[in-house]
C-alpha positions in Angstrom: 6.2 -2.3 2.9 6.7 0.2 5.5 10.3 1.4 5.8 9.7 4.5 7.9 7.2 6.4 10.6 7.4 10.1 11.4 6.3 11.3 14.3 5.6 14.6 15.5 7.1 15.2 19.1 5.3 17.2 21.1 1.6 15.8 22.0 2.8 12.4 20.1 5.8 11.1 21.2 6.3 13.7 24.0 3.8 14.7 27.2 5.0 18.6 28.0 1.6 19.5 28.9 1.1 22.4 26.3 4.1 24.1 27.7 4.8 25.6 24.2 1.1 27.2 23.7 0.6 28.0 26.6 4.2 29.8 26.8 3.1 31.5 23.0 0.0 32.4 24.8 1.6 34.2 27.8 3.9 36.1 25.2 0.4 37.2 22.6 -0.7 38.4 26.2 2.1 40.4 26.9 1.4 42.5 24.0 -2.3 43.0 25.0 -4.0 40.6 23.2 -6.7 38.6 25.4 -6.9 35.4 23.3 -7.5 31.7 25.1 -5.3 28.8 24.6 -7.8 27.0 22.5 -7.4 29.6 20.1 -3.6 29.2 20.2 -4.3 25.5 19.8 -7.0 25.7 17.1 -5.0 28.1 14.5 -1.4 27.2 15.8 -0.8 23.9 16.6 1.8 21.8 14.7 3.3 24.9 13.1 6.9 26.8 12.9 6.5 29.0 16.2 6.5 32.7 14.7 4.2 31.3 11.3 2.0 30.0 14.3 2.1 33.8 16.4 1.7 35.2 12.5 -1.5 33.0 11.9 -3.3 32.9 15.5 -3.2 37.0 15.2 -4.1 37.5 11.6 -7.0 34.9 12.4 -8.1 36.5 15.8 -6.6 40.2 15.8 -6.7 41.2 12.2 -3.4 42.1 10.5 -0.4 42.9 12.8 2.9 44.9 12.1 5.9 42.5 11.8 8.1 44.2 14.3 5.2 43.2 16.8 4.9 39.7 15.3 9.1 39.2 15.9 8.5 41.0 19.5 6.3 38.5 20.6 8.5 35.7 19.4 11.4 36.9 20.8 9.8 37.0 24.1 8.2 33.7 23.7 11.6 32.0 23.1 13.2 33.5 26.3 10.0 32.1 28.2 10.4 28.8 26.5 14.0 28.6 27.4 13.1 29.7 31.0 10.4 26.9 31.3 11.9 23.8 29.8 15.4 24.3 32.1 13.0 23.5 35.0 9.5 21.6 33.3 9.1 17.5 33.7 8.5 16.5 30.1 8.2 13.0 29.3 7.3 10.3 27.0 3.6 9.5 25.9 2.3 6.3 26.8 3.6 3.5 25.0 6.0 5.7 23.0 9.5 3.9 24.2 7.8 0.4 23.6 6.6 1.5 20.6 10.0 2.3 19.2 12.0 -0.9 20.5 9.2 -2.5 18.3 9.9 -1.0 15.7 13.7 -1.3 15.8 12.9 -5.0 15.5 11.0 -4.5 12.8 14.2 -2.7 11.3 11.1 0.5 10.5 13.2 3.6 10.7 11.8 6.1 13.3 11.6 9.6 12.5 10.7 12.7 14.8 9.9 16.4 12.8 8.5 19.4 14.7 7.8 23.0 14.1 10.4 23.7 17.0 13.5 25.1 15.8 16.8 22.6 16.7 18.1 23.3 19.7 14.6 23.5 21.4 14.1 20.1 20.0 17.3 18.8 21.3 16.8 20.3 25.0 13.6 18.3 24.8 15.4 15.1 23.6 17.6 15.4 26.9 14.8 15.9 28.8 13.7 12.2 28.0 16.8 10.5 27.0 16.2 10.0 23.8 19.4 9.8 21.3 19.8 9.6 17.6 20.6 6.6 16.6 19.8 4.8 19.5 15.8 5.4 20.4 15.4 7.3 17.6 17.0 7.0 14.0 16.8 11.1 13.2 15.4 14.1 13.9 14.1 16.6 11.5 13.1 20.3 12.9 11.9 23.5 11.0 15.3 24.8 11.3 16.7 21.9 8.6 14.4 23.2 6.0 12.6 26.2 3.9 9.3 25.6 4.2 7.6 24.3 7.0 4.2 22.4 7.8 2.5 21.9 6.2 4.5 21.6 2.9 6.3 18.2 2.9 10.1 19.7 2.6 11.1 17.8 6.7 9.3 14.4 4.9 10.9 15.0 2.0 13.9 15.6 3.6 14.2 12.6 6.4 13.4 10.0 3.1 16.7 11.8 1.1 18.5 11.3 4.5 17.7 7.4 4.6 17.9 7.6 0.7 14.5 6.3 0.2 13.4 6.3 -3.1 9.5 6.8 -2.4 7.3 8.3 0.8 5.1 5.5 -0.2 7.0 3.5 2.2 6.7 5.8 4.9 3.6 6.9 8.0 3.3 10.1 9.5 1.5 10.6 12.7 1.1 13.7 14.8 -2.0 15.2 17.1 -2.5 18.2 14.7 -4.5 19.0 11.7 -1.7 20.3 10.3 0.6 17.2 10.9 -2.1 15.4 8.4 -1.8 17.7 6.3 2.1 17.5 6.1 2.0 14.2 5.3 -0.6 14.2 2.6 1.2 16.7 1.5 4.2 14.4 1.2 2.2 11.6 -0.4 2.3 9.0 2.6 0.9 5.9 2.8 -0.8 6.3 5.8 -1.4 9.4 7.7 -2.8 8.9 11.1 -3.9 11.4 13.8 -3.4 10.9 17.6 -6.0 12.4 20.3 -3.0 12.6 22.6 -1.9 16.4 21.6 -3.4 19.7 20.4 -6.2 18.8 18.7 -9.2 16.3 19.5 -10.4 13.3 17.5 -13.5 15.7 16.0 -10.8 18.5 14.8 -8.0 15.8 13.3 -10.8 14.1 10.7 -11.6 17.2 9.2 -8.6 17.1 7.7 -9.1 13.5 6.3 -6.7 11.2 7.9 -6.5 7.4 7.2 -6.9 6.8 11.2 -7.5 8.8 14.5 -5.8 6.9 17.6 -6.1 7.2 21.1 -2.9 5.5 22.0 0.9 5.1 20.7 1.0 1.3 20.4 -2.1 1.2 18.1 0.1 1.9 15.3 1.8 -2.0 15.7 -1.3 -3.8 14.1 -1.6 -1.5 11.6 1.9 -2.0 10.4 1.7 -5.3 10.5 -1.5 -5.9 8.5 0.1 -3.1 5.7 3.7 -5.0 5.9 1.7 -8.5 5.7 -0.1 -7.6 2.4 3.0 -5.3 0.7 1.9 -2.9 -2.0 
């Protein structure tokens, strides 16, 4: 029986256009590196943001010093800041249906992303969204030790909702790496959503149980799991 779905935010549940890459990718450019967003995308999505400015470089630029690496980040978080105070973000298609489904279901709904908490609360304003009302919790990289795509902000949301198992729970994002979180974690199901970072040809290399186009497609495959209970 599914108890609990985690979704990743941004590219899942929320529509901010890439803001965030595309914001990491001004700030690798102000250092003089000439790398293109799919790049960003490719070796960054889904992450904790300086792991992500650590990896795209090492991948594309060879090694890098860390006073550079925290540079960069600084200056990314200032542009962030700057850009969300006056960016439109809203929900993905089907996402708020989705979730009063769900409620009625009594499945606990979960967000975790690589942004650190306070960016992932500005965003929550930005759409409405409240704990405990649309959503049960949030998880962030900021709540634990280790990020994607070791299972510690699974692991944690399940302790949180005192759940014995993460048999009982999904995990869904648009990245590679949000798949690999949740094998990590040992989830039933681990689905990947084309709506994001990565399309459907990059999110089955990394051997989901599903790739989805749209939010809402998660409802009859809930139902046909919770109809026939492991």
């Amino acid at each position: 029986m599914i108890k609990m779905i985690v979704f990743d935010m941004a590219g899942t549940v929320i529509d901010e256009n890439n803001v965030v890459y595309k914001t990491l990718l001004e700030a690798i450019h102000a250092e003089g590196y000439q790398l293109t967003l799919e790049q960003v995308l490719a070796e960054g999505a889904g992450k904790e943001k300086f792991q992500a400015i650590k990896d795209v470089l090492q991948k594309y630029a060879g090694v890098v010093s860390y006073e550079m690496l925290n540079r960069i980040f600084q200056n990314f978080q200032s542009k962030l800041s700057s850009a969300y105070q006056v960016l439109e973000i809203i929900a993905q298609p089907g996402a708020e249906e989705l979730f009063r489904e769900l409620k009625k279901k009594g499945i606990y709904i979960v967000l975790n992303t690589g942004y650190d908490l306070r960016t992932a609360k500005l965003i929550l304003r930005k759409v409405g969204w409240e704990e405990g009302n649309q959503i049960d919790a949030i998880v962030t990289a900021s709540d634990v030790v280790n990020s994607r795509p070791q299972p510690d902000m699974i692991e944690f949301a399940k302790e949180e909702f005192e759940m014995n198992s993460t048999d009982q729970i999904v995990k869904i994002g648009d990245s590679i790496i949000d798949i690999e979180e949740g094998l990590n974690a040992k989830c039933f199901l681990n689905i990947g959503i084309t709506t994001g970072a990565h399309s459907r040809e990059q999110l089955l290399t990394a051997k989901p149980d599903y790739v989805i186009d749209n939010l809402l497609e998660i409802l009859p495959l809930i139902e046909r799991v919770n109809l026939n209970p492991f």
